[in-house]
N, C-alpha and C positions, 0 to 999 in steps of 0.2 A: 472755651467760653471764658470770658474774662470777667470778674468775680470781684465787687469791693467789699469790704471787712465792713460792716455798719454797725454803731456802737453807741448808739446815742440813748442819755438817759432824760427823762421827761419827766417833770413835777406832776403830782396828780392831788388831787384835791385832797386837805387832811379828810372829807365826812366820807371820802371813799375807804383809806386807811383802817378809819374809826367803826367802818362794819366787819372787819375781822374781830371777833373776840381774842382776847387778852388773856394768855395763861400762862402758869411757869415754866420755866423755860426747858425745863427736865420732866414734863408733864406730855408722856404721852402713851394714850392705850387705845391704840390701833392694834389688830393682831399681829399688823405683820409689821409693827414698827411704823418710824418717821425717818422723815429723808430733814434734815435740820438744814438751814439756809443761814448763815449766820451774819451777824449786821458789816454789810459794808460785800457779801459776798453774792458772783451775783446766783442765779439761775438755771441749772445747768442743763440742756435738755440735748437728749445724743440721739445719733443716726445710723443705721448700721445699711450703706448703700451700695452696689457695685460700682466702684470707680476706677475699676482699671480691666483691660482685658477687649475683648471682641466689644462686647456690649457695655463698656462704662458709657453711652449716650443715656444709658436707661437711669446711671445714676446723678448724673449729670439735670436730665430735665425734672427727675424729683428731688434731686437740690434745690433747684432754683423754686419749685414750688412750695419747698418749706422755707426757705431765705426769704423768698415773698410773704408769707404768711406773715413772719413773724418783722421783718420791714415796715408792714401793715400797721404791729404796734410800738413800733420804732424801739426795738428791741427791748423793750419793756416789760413788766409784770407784777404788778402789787409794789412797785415802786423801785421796782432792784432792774438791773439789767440782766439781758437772756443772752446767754454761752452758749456757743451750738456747737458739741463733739463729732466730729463723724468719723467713723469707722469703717474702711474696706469691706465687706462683709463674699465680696466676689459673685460668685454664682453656683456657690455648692454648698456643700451641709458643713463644711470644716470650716469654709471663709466663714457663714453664720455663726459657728460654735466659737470662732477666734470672738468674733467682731462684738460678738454677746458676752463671752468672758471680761473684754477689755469695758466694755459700760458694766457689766454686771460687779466688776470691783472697785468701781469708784462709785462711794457711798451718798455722792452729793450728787447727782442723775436722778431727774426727777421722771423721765421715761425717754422711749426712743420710738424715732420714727424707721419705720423699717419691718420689712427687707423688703429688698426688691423681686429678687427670686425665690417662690417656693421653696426649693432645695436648700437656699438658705436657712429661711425660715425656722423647716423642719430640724437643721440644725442648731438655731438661736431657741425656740418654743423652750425646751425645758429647763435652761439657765435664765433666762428672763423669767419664766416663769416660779422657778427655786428661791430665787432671788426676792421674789415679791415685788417686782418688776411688770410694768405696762409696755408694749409693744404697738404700734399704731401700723399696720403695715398697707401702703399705698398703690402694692399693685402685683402681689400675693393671689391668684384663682384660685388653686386647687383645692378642689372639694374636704380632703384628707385635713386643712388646717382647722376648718370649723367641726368636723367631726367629731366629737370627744368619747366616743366606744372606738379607745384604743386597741381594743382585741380584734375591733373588724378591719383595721386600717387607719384607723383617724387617729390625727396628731394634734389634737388642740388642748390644751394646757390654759388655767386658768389667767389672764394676764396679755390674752393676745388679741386683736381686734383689726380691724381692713375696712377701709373705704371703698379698697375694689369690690368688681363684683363674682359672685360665687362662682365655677367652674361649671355648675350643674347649670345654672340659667344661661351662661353664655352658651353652650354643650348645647343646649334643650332648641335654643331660639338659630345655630347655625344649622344644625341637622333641619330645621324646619324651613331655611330659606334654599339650602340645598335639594330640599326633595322636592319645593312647592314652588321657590323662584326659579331654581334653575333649570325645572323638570326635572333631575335627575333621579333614577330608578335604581344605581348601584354606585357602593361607597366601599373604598378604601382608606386606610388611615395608617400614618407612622408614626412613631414618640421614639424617642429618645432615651428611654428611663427615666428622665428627670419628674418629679409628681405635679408639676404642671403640665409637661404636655403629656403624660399618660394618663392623666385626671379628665383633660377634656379630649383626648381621644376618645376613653372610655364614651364621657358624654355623650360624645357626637354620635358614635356608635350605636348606640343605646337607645339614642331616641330616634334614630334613624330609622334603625328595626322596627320601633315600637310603631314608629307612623305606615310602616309598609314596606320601605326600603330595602333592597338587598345588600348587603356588607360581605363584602368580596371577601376581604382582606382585612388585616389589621397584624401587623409587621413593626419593625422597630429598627430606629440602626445606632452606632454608639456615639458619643458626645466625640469630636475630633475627628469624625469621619469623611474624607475626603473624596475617596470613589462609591457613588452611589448605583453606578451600575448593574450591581448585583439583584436590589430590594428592587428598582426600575425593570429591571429585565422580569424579576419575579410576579411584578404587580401588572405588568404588562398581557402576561398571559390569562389574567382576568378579565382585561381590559373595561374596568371603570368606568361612569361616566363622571365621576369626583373622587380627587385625592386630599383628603382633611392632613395636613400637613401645617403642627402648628410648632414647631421645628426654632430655634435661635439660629440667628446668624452664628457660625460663615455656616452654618450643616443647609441651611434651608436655602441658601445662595446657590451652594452647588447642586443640591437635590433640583430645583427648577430647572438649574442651566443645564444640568444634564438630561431633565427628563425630553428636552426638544427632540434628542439624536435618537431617543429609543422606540420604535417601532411595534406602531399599537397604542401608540398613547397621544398619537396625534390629536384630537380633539376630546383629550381629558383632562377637564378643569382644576386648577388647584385654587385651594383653598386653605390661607397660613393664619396664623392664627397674631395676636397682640406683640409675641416676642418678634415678629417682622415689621411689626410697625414702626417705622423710622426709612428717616427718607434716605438712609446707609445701605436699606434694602435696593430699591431701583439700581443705585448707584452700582453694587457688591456683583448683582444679576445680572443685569444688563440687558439686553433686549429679548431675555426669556421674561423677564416679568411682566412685559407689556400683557394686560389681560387677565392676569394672576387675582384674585380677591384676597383681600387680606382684615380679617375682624380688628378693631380698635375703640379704645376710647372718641367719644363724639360729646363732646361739651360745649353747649351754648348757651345763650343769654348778657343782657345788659351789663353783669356783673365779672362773669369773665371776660367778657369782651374787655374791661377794665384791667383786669389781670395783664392780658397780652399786651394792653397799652405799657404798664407798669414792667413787664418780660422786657420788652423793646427796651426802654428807655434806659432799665439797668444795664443788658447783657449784649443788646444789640443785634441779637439773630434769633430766627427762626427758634420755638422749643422743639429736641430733636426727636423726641417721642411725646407719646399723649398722656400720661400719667401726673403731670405738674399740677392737675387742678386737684386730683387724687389727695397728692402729698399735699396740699394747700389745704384740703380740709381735714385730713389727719392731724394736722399740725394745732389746726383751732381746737378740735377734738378736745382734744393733749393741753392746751392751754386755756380752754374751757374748763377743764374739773381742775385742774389746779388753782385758777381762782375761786373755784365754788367750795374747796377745801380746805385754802391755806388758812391758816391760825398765826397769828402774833403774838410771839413769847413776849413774857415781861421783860427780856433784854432785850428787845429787839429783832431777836433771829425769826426766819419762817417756819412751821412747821406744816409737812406734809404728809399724810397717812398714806401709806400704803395701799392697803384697803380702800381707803374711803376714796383715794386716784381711781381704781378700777370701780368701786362700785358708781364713780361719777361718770365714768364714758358709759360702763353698759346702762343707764340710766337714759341715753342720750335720746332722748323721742320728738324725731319730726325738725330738725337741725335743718335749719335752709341754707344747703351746703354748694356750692360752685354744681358740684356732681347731680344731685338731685336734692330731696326731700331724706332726709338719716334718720336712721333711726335701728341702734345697735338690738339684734336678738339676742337668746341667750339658748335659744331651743337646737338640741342638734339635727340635720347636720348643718344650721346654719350658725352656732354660740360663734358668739364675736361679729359675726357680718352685719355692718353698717349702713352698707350702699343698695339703693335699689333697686341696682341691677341694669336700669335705665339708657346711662349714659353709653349705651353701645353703638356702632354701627358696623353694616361691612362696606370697603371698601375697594375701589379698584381702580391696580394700579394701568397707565394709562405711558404714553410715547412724553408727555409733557414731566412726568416723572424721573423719567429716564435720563431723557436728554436736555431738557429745560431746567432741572433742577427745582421744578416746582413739590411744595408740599404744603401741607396733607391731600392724595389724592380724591379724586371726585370719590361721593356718598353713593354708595351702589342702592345699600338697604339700610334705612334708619329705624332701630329695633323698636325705638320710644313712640315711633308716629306711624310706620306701617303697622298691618295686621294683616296674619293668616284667618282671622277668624271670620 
């Protein structure tokens, strides 16, 4: 994706200026401190994104949806220009822990957007959070981040918040199109270890049971695993009528393409989850996907439809996963309470509270955001969740995917507009 550096600063009216209050310059009592901006310096707002590896597409299209955002204010902010850091963060708990130490020690980081992976995450949560650090994360489910009864499993730490939507609702609403759209009457499920897809495994499981459903299985196989023969042959002796498989690429590539050959599993349905969403999946798979349903972001309206006009004209292709509008509204999130909090010192400099950054997003009520209507909780297990859940769909993938190179596939079930009830 090719990518220009925007750097433009914009005159803004002195009577805008002139509503920050005026203090000295060494004046500050936040608890957790100020992040100080000094005159002539600009902005600095960091990322902590997978860029490289199987899935850098995932950080690649919430790139561009934070470079849009802030394009939007022509890299602007209370009259300084906006610096964007980004940080590798990869897809595990150590890239997070790197990716968070490297923003977490540069003092002029006014917050970061990110992660993209759970397992990141869980690795960034307690240094962003140590730190007195805000985290905006754009496409983060698992249940365990918003949790904050650390003793039962939750990993939420004061400082962290998500536009996506919670694991428990996506969980809740695909177990329900599964038993009720698909017919189906028994369910399998495999994860990875990673706390995303064991998070909405569990989900799916859970409320599967709960509606009536039989749960064969629930199995797991390991990150870089290449022969799935084994967990396929095992799950085969159930024989399913749906495999909840919300797996990353290459693991979920080969799980499909292998499960054509395995016998017993001829007419059982899989079901992948948001980490296949990207049109690398059809491509990876190959004419096992044809048919395959795969859950995703599903964003519409006037406004993004603006967006994609504005994706085009910068980058020139297709976004390669669905999370851009995510990172697009985390980013205003994020640029939202910094204006609502900065203060101008008497030389000049910004100042910004620590504190008072986090107490401005969870604040955030009814935000009319690309994704839906915002509006940050603070109750567990949802503390920090933003989004309302909404912007989902499932979809399927089809021959036009595969071999046409078209994407996003057709809308099977749109969570926002159909109903079970």
């Amino acid at each position: 994706m090719t990518r220009s550096v925007v750097s433009l600063i914009i005159a803004i009216s002195l009577c805008t200026i002139s509503l920050l209050p005026a203090v000295a310059a060494e004046s500050c009592d936040d608890p957790l401190g100020c992040i100080e901006v000094v005159p002539d310096d600009p902005i600095v707002v960091g990322a902590m994104l997978v860029m490289s590896g199987a899935i850098n597409y995932l950080g690649e299209d919430t790139l561009g949806g934070v470079e849009l955002a802030l394009l939007e204010r022509d890299y602007t902010l209370l009259e300084r220009e906006i610096e964007l850091v980004v940080e590798d963060s990869l897809c595990t708990a150590e890239g997070g822990q790197t990716a968070a130490q490297r923003l977490a020690a540069d003092p002029s980081i006014v917050g970061a957007i990110g992660t993209n992976c759970s397992s990141a995450a869980q690795g960034a949560i307690p240094i962003i959070s140590d730190a007195g650090m805000v985290m905006i994360a754009p496409s983060n489910t698992s249940p365990s981040l918003t949790n904050d009864d650390i003793a039962s499993g939750g990993s939420h730490l004061p400082g962290y918040f998500r536009t996506s939507q919670n694991g428990l609702i996506e969980g809740t609403r695909l177990a329900e199109f599964a038993l009720l759209a698909l017919d189906a009457n028994s369910l399998a499920t495999v994860h990875d270890g990673d706390p995303y897809t064991e998070g909405l495994s569990r989900a799916v499981a859970d409320t599967f049971a709960e509606l009536g459903g039989d749960v064969l299985f629930e199995g797991a196989v390991n990150k870089g695993d290449t022969d799935m023969a084994s967990i396929l042959t095992e799950i085969a002796v159930h024989q399913p009528d749906v495999i909840y498989v919300p797996l990353f690429e290459p693991e979920s590539n080969f799980f499909a393409a292998q499960m054509q050959h395995i016998v017993g599993l001829e007419d059982t349905i899989i079901i992948g989850g948001a980490a296949s969403f990207s049109s690398s999946f059809p491509d990876n798979t190959g004419e096992a996907a044809v048919g395959i349903y795969v859950s995703g972001p599903l964003v519409s309206g006037e406004a993004y439809d603006e967006l994609l006009v504005q994706w085009h004209e910068e980058y020139g292709v297709e976004p390669p996963s669905g999370y851009h509008a995510h990172a697009y509204d985390a980013t205003n999130l994020l640029l939202n309470a910094l204006e609502a909090v900065g203060v101008a010192a008497d030389d000049g400099s910004l100042l910004f509270g620590r504190q008072a950054i986090r107490d401005a997003i969870a604040a955030t009520e009814d935000y009319p955001g690309l994704t839906g209507s915002l509006t940050c909780r603070e109750d567990s297990p949802f503390a920090g969740d933003c989004s309302p859940g909404t912007a989902l769909a499932v979809f399927v993938i089809t021959e036009a995917e595969v071999y046409d190179d078209h994407w996003p596939p057709p809308v099977a079930w749109n969570f926002a507009i159909d109903s079970f009830k």
